[in-house]
KOLKE-684508 format. One record per atom (N, C-alpha, C, CB): residue number from 1; atom name; x, y, z. Coordinates in steps of 0.1 Angstrom, whole numbers, plus 2048, in hexadecimal, padded with zeros to 3 digits. Glycine has a CB too. Example, Ala and Ser with C-alpha at 12.3 -4.5 7.8 and 13.67 -1.06 7.14 Angstrom:
residues 2
pos | site | u | v | w
1 | N | 884 | 7C7 | 84E;
1 | CA | 87B | 7D3 | 84E;
1 | C | 884 | 7DF | 84E;
1 | CB | 871 | 7D3 | 85A;
2 | N | 880 | 7EA | 847;
2 | CA | 889 | 7F5 | 847;
2 | C | 881 | 800 | 84F;
2 | CB | 88D | 7FA | 839;
***
This chain:
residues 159
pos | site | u | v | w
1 | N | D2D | B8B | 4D9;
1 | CA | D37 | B81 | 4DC;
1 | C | D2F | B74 | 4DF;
1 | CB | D3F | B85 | 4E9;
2 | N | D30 | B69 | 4D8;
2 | CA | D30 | B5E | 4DB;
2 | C | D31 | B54 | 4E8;
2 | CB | D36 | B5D | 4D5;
3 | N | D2B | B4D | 4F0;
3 | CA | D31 | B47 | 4FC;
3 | C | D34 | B3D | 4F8;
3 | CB | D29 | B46 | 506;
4 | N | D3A | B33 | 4E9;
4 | CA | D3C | B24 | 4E6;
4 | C | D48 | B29 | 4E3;
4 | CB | D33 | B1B | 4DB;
5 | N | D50 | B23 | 4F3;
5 | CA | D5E | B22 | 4F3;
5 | C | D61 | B1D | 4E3;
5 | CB | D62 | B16 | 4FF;
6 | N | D6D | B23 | 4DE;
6 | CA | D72 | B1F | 4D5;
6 | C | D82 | B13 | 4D5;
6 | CB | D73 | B2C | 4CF;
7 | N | D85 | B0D | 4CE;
7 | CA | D92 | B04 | 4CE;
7 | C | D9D | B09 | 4D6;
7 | CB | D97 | B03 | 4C2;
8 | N | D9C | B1A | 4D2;
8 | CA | DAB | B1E | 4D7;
8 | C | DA4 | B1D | 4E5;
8 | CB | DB2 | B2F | 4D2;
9 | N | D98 | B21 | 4EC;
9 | CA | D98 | B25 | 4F7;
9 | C | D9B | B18 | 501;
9 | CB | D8A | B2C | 4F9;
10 | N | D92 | B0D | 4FB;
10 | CA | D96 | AFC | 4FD;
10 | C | DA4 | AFA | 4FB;
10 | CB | D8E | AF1 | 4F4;
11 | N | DAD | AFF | 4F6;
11 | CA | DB8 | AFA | 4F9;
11 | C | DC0 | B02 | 502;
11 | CB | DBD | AF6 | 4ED;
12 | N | DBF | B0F | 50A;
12 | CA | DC4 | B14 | 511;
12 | C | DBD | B14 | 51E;
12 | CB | DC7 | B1F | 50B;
13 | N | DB4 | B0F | 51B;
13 | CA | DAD | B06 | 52D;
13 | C | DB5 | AF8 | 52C;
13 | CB | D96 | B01 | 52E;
14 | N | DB2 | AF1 | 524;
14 | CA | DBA | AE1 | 528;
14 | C | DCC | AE6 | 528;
14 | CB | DB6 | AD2 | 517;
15 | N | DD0 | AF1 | 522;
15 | CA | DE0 | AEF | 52A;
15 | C | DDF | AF3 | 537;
15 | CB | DEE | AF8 | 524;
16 | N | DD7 | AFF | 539;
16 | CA | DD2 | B02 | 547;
16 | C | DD4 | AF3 | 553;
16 | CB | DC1 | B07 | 545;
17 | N | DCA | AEF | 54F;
17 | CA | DC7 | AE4 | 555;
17 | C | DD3 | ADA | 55B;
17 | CB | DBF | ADE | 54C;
18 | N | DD6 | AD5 | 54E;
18 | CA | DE5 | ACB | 54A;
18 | C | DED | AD2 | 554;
18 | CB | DEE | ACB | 538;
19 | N | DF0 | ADF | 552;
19 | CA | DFC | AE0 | 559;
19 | C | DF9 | AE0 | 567;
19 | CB | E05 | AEB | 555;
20 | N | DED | AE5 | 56D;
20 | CA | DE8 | AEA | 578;
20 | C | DE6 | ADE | 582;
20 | CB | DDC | AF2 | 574;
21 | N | DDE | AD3 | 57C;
21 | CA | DD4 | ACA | 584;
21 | C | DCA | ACE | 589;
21 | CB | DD8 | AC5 | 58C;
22 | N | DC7 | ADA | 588;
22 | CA | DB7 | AE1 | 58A;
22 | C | DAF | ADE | 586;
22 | CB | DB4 | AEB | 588;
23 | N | DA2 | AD5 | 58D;
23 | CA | D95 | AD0 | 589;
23 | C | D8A | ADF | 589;
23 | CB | D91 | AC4 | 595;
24 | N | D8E | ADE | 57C;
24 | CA | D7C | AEC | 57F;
24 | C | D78 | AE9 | 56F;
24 | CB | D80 | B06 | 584;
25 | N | D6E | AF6 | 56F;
25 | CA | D66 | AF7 | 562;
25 | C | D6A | B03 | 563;
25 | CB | D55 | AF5 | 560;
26 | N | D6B | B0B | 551;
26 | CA | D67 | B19 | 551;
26 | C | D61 | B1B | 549;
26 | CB | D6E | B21 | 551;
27 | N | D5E | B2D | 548;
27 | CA | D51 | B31 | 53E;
27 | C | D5D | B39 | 537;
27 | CB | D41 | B3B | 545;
28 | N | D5A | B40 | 529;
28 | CA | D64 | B4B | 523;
28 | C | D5D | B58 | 52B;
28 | CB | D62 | B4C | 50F;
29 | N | D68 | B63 | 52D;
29 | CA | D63 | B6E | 532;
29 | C | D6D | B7A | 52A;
29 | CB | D64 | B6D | 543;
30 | N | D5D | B80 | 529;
30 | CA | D60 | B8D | 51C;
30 | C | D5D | B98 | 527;
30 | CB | D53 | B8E | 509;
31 | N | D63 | BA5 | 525;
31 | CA | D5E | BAF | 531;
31 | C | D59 | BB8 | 522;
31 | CB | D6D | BB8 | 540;
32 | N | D4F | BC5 | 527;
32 | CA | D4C | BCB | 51D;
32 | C | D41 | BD2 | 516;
32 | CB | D50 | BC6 | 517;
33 | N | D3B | BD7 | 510;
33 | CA | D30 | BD2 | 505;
33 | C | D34 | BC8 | 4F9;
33 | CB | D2A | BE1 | 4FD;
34 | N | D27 | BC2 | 4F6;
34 | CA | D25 | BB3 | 4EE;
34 | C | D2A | BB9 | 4E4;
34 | CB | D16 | BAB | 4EC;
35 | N | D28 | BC8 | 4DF;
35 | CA | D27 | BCB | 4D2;
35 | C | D31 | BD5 | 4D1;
35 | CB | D19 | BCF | 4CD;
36 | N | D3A | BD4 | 4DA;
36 | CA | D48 | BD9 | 4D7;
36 | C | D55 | BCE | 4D7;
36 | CB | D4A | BE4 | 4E3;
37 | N | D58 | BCE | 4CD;
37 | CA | D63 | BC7 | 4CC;
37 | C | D72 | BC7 | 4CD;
37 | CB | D62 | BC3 | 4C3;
38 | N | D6D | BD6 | 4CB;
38 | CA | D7E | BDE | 4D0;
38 | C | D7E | BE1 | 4DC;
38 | CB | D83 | BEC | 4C9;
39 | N | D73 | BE6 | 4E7;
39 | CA | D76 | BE6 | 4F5;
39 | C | D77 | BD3 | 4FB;
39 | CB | D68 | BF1 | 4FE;
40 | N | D6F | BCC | 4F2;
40 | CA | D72 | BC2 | 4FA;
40 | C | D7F | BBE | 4FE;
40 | CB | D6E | BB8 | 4F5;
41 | N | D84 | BBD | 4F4;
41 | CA | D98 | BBE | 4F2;
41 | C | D9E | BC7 | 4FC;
41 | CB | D9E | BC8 | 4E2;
42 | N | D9F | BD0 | 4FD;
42 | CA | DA1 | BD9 | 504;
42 | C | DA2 | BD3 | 50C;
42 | CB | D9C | BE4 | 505;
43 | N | D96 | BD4 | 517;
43 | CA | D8F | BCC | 523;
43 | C | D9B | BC1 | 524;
43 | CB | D7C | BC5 | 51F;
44 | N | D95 | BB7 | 51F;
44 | CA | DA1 | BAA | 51D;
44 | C | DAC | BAA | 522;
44 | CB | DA4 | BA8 | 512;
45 | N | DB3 | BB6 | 518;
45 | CA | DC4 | BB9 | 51B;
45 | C | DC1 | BBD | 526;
45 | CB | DCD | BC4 | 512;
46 | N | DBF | BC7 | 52F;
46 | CA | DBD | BCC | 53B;
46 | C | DBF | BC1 | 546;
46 | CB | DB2 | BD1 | 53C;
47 | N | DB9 | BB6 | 546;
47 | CA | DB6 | BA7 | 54A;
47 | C | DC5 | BA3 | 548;
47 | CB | DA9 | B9D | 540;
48 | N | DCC | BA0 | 53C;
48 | CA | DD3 | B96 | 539;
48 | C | DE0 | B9E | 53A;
48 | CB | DCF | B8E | 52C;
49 | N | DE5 | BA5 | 537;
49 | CA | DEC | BAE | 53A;
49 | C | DF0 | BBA | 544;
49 | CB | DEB | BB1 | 534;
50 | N | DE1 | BBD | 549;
50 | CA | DE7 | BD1 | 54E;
50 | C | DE2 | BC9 | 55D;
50 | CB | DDA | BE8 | 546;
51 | N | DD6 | BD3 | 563;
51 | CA | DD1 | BD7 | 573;
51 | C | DC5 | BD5 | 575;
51 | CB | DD2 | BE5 | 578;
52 | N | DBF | BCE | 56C;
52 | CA | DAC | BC8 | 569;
52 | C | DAF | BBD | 573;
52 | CB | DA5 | BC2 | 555;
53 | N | DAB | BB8 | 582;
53 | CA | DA7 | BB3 | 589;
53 | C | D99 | BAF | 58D;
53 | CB | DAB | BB7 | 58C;
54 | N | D94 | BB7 | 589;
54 | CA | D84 | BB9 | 588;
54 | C | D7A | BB8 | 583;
54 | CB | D81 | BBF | 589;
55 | N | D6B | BB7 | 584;
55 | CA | D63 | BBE | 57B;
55 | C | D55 | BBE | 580;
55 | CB | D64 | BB8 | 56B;
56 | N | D4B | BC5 | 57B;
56 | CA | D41 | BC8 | 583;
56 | C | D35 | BCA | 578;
56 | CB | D45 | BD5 | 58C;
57 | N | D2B | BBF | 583;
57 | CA | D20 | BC2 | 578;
57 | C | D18 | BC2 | 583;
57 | CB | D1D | BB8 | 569;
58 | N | D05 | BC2 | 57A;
58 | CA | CF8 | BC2 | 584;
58 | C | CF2 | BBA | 587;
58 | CB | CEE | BC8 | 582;
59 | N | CF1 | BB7 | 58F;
59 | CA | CE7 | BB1 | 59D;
59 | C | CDB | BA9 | 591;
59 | CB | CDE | BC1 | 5AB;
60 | N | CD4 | BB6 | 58E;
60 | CA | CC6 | BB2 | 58A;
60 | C | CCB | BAD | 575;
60 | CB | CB9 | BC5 | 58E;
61 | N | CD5 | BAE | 573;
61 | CA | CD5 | BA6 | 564;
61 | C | CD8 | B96 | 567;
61 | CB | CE2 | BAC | 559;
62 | N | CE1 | B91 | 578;
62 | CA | CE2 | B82 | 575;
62 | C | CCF | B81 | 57D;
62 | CB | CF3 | B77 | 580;
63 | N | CCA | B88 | 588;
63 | CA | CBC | B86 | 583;
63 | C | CB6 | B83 | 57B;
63 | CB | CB8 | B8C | 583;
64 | N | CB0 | B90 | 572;
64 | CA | CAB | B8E | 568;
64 | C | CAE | B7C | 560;
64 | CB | CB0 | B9C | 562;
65 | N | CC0 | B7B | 55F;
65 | CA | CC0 | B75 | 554;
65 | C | CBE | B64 | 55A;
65 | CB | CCE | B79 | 54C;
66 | N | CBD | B64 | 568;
66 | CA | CBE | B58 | 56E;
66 | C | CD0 | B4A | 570;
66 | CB | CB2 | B54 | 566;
67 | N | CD5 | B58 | 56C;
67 | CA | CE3 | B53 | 56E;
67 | C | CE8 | B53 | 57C;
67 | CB | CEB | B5C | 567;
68 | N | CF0 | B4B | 57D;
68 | CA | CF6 | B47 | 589;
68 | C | D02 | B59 | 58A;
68 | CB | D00 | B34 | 586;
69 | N | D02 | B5A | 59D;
69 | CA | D09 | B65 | 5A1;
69 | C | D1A | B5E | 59F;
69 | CB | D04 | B6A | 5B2;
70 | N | D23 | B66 | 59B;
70 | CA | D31 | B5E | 598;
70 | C | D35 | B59 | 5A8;
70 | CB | D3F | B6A | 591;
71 | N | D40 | B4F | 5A8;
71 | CA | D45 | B48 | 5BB;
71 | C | D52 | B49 | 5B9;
71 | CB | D41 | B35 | 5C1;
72 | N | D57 | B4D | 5C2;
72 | CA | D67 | B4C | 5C4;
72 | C | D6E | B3E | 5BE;
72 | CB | D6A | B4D | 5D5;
73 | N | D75 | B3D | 5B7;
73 | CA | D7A | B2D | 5B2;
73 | C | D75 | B2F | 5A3;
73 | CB | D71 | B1C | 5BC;
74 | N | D6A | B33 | 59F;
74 | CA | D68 | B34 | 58E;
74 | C | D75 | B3B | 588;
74 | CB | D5B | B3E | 58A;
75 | N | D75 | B30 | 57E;
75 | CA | D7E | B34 | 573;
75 | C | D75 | B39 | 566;
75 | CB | D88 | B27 | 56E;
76 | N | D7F | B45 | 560;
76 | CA | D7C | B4A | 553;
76 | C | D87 | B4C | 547;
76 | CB | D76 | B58 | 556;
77 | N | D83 | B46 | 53C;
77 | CA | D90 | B47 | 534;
77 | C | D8B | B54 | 52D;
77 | CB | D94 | B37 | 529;
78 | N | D92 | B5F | 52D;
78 | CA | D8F | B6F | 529;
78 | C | D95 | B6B | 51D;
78 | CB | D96 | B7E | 532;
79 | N | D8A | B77 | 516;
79 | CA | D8A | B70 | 503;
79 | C | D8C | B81 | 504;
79 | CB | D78 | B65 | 4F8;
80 | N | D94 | B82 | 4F8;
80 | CA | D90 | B96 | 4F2;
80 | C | D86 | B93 | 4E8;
80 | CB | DA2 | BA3 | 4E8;
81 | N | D84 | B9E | 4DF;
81 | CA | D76 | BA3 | 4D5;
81 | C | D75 | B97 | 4CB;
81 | CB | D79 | BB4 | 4C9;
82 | N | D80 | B8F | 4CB;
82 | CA | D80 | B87 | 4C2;
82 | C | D7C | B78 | 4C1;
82 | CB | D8A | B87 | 4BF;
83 | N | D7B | B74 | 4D1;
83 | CA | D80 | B6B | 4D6;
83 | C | D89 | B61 | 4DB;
83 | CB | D7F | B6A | 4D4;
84 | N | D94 | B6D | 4D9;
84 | CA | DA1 | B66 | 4DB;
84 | C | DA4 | B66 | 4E9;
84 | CB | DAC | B6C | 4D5;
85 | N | DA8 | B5A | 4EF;
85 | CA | DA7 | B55 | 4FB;
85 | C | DB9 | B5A | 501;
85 | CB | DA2 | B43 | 4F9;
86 | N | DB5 | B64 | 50A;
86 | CA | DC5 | B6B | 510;
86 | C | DCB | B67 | 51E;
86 | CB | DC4 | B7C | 512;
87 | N | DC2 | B67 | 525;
87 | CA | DC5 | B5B | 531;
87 | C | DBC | B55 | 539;
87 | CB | DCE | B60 | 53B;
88 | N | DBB | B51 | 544;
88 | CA | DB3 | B4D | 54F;
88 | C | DB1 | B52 | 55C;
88 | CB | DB6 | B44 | 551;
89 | N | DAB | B57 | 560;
89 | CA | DA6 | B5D | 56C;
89 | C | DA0 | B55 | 573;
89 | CB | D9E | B67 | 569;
90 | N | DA1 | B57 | 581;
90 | CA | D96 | B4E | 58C;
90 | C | D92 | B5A | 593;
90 | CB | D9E | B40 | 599;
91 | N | D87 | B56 | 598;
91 | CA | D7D | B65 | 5A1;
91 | C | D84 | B5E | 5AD;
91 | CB | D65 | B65 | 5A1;
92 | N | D85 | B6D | 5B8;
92 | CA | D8B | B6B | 5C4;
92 | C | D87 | B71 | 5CD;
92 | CB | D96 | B6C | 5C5;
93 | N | D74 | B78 | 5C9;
93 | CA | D6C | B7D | 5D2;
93 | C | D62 | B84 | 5CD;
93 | CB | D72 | B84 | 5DA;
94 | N | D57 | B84 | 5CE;
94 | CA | D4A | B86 | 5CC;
94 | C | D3D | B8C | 5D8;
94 | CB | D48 | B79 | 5C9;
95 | N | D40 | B9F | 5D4;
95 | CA | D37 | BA5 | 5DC;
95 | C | D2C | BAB | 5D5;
95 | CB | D3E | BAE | 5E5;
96 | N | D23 | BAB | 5DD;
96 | CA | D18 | BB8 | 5D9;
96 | C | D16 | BC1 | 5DD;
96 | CB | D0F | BB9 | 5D9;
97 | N | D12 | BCB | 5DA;
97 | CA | D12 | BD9 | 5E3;
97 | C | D0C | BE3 | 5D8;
97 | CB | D23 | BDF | 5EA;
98 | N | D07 | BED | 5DD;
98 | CA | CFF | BF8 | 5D5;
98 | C | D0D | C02 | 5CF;
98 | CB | CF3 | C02 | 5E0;
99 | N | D05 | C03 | 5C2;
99 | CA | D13 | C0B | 5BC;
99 | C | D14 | C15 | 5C2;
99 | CB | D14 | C0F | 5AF;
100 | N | D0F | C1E | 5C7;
100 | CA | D13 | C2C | 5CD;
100 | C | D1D | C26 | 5DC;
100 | CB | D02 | C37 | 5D3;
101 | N | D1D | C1D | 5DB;
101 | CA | D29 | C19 | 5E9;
101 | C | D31 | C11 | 5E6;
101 | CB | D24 | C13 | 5F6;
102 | N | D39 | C0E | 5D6;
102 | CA | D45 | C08 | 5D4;
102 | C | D4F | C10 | 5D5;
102 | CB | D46 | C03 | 5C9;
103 | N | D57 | C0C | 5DB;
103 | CA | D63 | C13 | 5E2;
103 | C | D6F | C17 | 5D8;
103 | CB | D69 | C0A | 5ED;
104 | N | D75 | C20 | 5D7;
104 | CA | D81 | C22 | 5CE;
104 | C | D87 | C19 | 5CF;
104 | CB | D8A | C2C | 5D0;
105 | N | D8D | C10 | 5D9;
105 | CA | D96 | C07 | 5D5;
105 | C | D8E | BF8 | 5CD;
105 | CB | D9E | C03 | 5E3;
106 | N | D86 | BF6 | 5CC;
106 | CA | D7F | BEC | 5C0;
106 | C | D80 | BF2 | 5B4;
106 | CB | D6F | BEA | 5C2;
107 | N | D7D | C00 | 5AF;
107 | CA | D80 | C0C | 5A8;
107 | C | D8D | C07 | 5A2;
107 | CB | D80 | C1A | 5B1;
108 | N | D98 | C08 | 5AC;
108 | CA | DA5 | C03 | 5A6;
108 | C | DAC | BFA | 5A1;
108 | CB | DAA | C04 | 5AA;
109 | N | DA6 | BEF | 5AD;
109 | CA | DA7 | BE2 | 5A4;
109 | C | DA1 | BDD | 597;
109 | CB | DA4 | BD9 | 5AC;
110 | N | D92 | BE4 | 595;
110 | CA | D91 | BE2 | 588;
110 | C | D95 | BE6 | 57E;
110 | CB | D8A | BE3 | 585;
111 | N | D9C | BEC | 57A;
111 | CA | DA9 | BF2 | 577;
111 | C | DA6 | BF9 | 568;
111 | CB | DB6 | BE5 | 576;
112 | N | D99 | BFF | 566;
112 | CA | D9B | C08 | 558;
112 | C | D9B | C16 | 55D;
112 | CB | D90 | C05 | 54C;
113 | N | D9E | C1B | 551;
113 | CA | D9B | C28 | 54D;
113 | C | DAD | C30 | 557;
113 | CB | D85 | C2E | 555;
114 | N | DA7 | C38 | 561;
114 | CA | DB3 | C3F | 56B;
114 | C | DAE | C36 | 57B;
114 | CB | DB0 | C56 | 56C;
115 | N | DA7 | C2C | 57B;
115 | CA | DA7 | C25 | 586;
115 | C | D9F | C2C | 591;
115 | CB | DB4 | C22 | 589;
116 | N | D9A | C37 | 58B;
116 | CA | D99 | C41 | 597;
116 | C | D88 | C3E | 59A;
116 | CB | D9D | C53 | 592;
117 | N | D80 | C3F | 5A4;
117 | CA | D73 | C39 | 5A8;
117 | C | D68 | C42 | 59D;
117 | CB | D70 | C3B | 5BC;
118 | N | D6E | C4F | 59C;
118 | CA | D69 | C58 | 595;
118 | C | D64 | C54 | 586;
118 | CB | D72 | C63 | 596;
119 | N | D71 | C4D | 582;
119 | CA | D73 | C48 | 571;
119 | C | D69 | C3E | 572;
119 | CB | D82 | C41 | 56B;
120 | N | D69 | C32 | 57D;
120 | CA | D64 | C28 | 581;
120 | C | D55 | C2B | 580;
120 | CB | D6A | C25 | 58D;
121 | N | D52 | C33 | 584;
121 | CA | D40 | C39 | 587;
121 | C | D3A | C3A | 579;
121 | CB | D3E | C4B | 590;
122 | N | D41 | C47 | 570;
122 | CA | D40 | C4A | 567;
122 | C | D40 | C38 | 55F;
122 | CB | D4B | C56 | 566;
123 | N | D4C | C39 | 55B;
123 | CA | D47 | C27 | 551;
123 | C | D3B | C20 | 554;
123 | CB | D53 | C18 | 555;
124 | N | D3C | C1D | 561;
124 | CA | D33 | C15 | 560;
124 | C | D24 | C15 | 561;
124 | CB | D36 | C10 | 566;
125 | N | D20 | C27 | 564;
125 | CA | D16 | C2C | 561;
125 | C | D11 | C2E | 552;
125 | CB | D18 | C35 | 567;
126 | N | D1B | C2E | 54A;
126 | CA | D17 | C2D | 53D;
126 | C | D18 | C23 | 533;
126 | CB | D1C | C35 | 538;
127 | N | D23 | C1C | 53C;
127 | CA | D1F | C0A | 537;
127 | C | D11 | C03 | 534;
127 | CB | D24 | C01 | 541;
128 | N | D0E | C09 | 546;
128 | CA | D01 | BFF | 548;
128 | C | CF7 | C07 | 541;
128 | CB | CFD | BFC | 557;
129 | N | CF2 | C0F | 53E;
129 | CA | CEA | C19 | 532;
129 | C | CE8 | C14 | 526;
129 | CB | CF0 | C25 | 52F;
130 | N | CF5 | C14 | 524;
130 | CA | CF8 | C0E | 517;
130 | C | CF1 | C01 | 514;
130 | CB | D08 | C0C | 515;
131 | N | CF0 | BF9 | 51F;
131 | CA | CEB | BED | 51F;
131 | C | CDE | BF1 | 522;
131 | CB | CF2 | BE3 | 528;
132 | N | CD8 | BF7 | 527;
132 | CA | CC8 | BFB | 526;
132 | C | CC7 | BF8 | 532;
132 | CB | CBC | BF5 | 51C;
133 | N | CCD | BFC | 53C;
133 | CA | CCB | BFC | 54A;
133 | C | CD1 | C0A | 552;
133 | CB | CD2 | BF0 | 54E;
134 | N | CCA | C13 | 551;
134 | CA | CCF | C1C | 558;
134 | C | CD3 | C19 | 563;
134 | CB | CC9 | C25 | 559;
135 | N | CDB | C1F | 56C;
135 | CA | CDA | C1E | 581;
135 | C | CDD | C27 | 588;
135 | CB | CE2 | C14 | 58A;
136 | N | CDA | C26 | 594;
136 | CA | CDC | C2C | 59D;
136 | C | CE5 | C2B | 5A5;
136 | CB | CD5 | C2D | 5A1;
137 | N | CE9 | C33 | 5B3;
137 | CA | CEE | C2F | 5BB;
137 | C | CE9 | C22 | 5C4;
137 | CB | CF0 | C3A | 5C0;
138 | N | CDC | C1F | 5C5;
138 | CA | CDB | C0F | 5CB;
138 | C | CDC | C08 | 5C3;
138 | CB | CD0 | C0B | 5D1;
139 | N | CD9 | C08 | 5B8;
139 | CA | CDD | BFB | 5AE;
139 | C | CE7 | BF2 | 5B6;
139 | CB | CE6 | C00 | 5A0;
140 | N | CE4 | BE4 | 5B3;
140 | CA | CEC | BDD | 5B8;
140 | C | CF3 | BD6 | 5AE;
140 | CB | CE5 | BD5 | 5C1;
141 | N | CFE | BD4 | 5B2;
141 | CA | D0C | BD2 | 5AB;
141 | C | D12 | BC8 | 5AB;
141 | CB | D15 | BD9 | 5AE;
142 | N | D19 | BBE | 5A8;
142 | CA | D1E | BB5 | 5AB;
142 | C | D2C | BB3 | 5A6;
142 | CB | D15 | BAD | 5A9;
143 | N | D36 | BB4 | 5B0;
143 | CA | D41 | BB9 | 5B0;
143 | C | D4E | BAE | 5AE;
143 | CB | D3F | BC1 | 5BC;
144 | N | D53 | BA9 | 5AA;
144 | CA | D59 | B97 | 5A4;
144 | C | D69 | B9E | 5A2;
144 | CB | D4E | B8E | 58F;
145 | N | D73 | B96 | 5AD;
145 | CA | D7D | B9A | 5AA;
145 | C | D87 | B8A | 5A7;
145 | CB | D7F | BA5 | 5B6;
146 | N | D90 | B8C | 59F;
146 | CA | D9B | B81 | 599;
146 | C | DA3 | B83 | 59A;
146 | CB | D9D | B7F | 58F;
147 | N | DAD | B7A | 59A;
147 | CA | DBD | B78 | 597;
147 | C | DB9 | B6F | 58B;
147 | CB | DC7 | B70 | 5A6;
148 | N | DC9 | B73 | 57D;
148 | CA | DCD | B6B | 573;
148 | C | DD4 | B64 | 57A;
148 | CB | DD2 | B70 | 569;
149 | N | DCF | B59 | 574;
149 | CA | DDA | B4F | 579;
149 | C | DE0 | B41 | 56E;
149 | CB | DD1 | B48 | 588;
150 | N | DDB | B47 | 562;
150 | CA | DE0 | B40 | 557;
150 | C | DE1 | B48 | 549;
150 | CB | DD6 | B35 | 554;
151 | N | DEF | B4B | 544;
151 | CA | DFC | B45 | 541;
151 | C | E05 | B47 | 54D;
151 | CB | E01 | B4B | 533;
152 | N | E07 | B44 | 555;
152 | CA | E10 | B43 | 55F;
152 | C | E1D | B4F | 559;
152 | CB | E16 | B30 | 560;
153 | N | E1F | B5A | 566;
153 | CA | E2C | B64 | 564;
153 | C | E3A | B58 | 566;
153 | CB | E2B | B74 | 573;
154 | N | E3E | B60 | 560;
154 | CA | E50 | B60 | 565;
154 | C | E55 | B69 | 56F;
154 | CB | E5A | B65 | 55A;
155 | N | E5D | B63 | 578;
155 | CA | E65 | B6C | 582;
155 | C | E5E | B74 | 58B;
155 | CB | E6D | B76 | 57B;
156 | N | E62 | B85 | 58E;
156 | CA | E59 | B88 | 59A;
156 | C | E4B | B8C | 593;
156 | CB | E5F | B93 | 5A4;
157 | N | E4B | B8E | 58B;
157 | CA | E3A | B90 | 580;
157 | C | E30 | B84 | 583;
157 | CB | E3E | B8E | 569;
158 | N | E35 | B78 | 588;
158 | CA | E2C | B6D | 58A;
158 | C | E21 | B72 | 591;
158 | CB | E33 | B61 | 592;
159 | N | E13 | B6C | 587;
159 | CA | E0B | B6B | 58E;
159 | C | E06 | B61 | 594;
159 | CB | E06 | B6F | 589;
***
């Protein structure tokens, strides 16, 4: 996946914007492996549609990579495998903690698989592998939770 926002993604931040009056920046946010294009999607929909509130990555890759830790108030325009830009998210809290002590209910709100902490362990033990990072239970985690808050619901569905 690409990080050079594309047109569509620029034009569904500036209606964002327009309609909103919200002064910010955002980055595109893909959940996933890079080199899956069909879980990226997935992922996405989860986000833009279902119970994906969440998501969780490691401590030591914005290390390593010298990236900034995410802050409450960041916006992300969530792109699926393609790039297609499905809505907007703002982070609405930002913990760390060793993975052997994320709690089922973070588990839930991140909302794949059966939600269950169990499913939760499992993924993301083999996610991060996958990525060439095995872990442990201290591994440190860094744990980023959102609300969508662009395309705006209708009725009691409003988000």
């Amino acid at each position: 996946m690409t990080t050079e926002p594309s047109p569509a993604v620029h034009a569904l931040w500036d209606a964002y914007i327009a309609a909103t009056g919200v002064e910010a920046t955002f980055e595109p946010w893909w959940f996933g492996n890079d080199a899956d294009v069909a879980e990226q999607t997935q992922l996405a929909r989860l986000v833009s549609d279902g119970p994906k509130r969440a998501t969780t990555s490691l401590l030591a890759d914005y290390e390593r990579d010298g990236e900034a830790l995410p802050v409450v108030g960041d916006h992300g325009v969530v792109v699926d495998g393609e790039g297609v830009p499905l809505c907007i998210a703002r982070t609405t809290r930002v913990d760390i903690a060793p993975f052997g002590e994320v709690s089922e209910e973070f588990a839930w709100v991140e909302g794949e698989g059966d939600r269950s902490l169990r499913h939760w362990r499992e993924a993301h033990r083999r996610f991060f592998a996958t990525e060439g990072t095995p872990i442990d239970d201290r591994s440190l985690v860094v744990l980023q939770r959102f609300d969508v808050v662009w395309p705006p619901r209708s009725g009691a569905d409003s988000r």
